[in-house]
N, C-alpha and C positions, 0 to 999 in steps of 0.2 A: 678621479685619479686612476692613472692606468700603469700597469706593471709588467714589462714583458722580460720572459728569461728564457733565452737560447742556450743549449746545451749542444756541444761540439765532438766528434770520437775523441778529441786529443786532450779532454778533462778541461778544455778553456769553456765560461760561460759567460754570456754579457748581460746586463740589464738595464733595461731601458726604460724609463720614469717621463711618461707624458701626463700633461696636465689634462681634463676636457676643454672641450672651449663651451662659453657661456652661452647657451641659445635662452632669447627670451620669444615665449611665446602671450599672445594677447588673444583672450578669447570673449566676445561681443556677441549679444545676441538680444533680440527683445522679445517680450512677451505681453498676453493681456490676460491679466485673471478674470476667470470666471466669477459673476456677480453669486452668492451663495444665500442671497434673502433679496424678496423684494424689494426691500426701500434701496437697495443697491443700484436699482435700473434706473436711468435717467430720466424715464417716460413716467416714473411713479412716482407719486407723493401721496404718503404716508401724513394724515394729520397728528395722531397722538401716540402715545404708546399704545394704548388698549383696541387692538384689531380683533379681537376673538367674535367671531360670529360677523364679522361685517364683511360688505362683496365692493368687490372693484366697478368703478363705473368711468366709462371714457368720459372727462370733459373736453369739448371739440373746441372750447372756449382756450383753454392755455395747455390745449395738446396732452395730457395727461391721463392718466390711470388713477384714479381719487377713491379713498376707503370711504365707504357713506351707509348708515345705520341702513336694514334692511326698512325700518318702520318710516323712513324718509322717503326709499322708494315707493311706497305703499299708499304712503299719506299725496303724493305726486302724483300718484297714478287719478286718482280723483279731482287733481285740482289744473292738471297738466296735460290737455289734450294729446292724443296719439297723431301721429299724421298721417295716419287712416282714419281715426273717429273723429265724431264730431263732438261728444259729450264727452264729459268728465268722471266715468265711472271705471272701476275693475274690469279687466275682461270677464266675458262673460264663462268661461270656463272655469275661471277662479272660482267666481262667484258660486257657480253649479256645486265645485269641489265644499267650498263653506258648507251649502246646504245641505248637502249626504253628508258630512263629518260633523254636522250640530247636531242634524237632527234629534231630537229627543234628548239635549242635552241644554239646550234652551228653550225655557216655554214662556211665551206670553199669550195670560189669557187676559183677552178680551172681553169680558164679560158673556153674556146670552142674550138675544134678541128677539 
């Protein structure tokens, strides 16, 4: 609502009463929210609640990102050839690491001969 008042030298004054006119505005816009946890990604499946300590692994089988006990990959590595090796064992760096971090913290004696 609008109000105007003119004042004149000879003490005459008008006023004048406009209405506004109605503008509608529309305002449109789209967005994509950012995924804020894993199991949000569409590449990921998440099998249970309890992730703590477990590692992502690609399956190339149904495209995905899959949580799998560390002790699964481990147990695989000996039963699931490399396609570079030909046996079934740990690499052998691992292996090395085992033996300087047991040493003397496992003993099997053998008897004497």
């Amino acid at each position: 609502m609008t109000y105007k008042v003119t004042f004149t030298s000879d003490n005459n004054y008008n006023v004048k009463y406009t209405t506004p006119k109605n503008y509608k505005a529309n305002l449109s816009f789209t967005y994509e929210i950012m995924p804020q946890y894993l199991n949000e990604l569409s590449d990921v499946q998440l099998s249970g609640n309890n992730y703590d300590q477990y590692v992502l692994v690609y399956d190339a089988a149904s495209g995905k990102w899959k949580d799998v006990n560390p002790d699964v990959i481990l147990s695989a590595a000996t039963t699931v050839p490399d396609t570079n090796r030909t046996t079934y064992t740990l690499p052998q760096v691992f292996e090395d690491k085992l033996d300087v971090d047991l040493d003397n913290k496992i003993d099997l004696d053998a008897g004497t001969f």
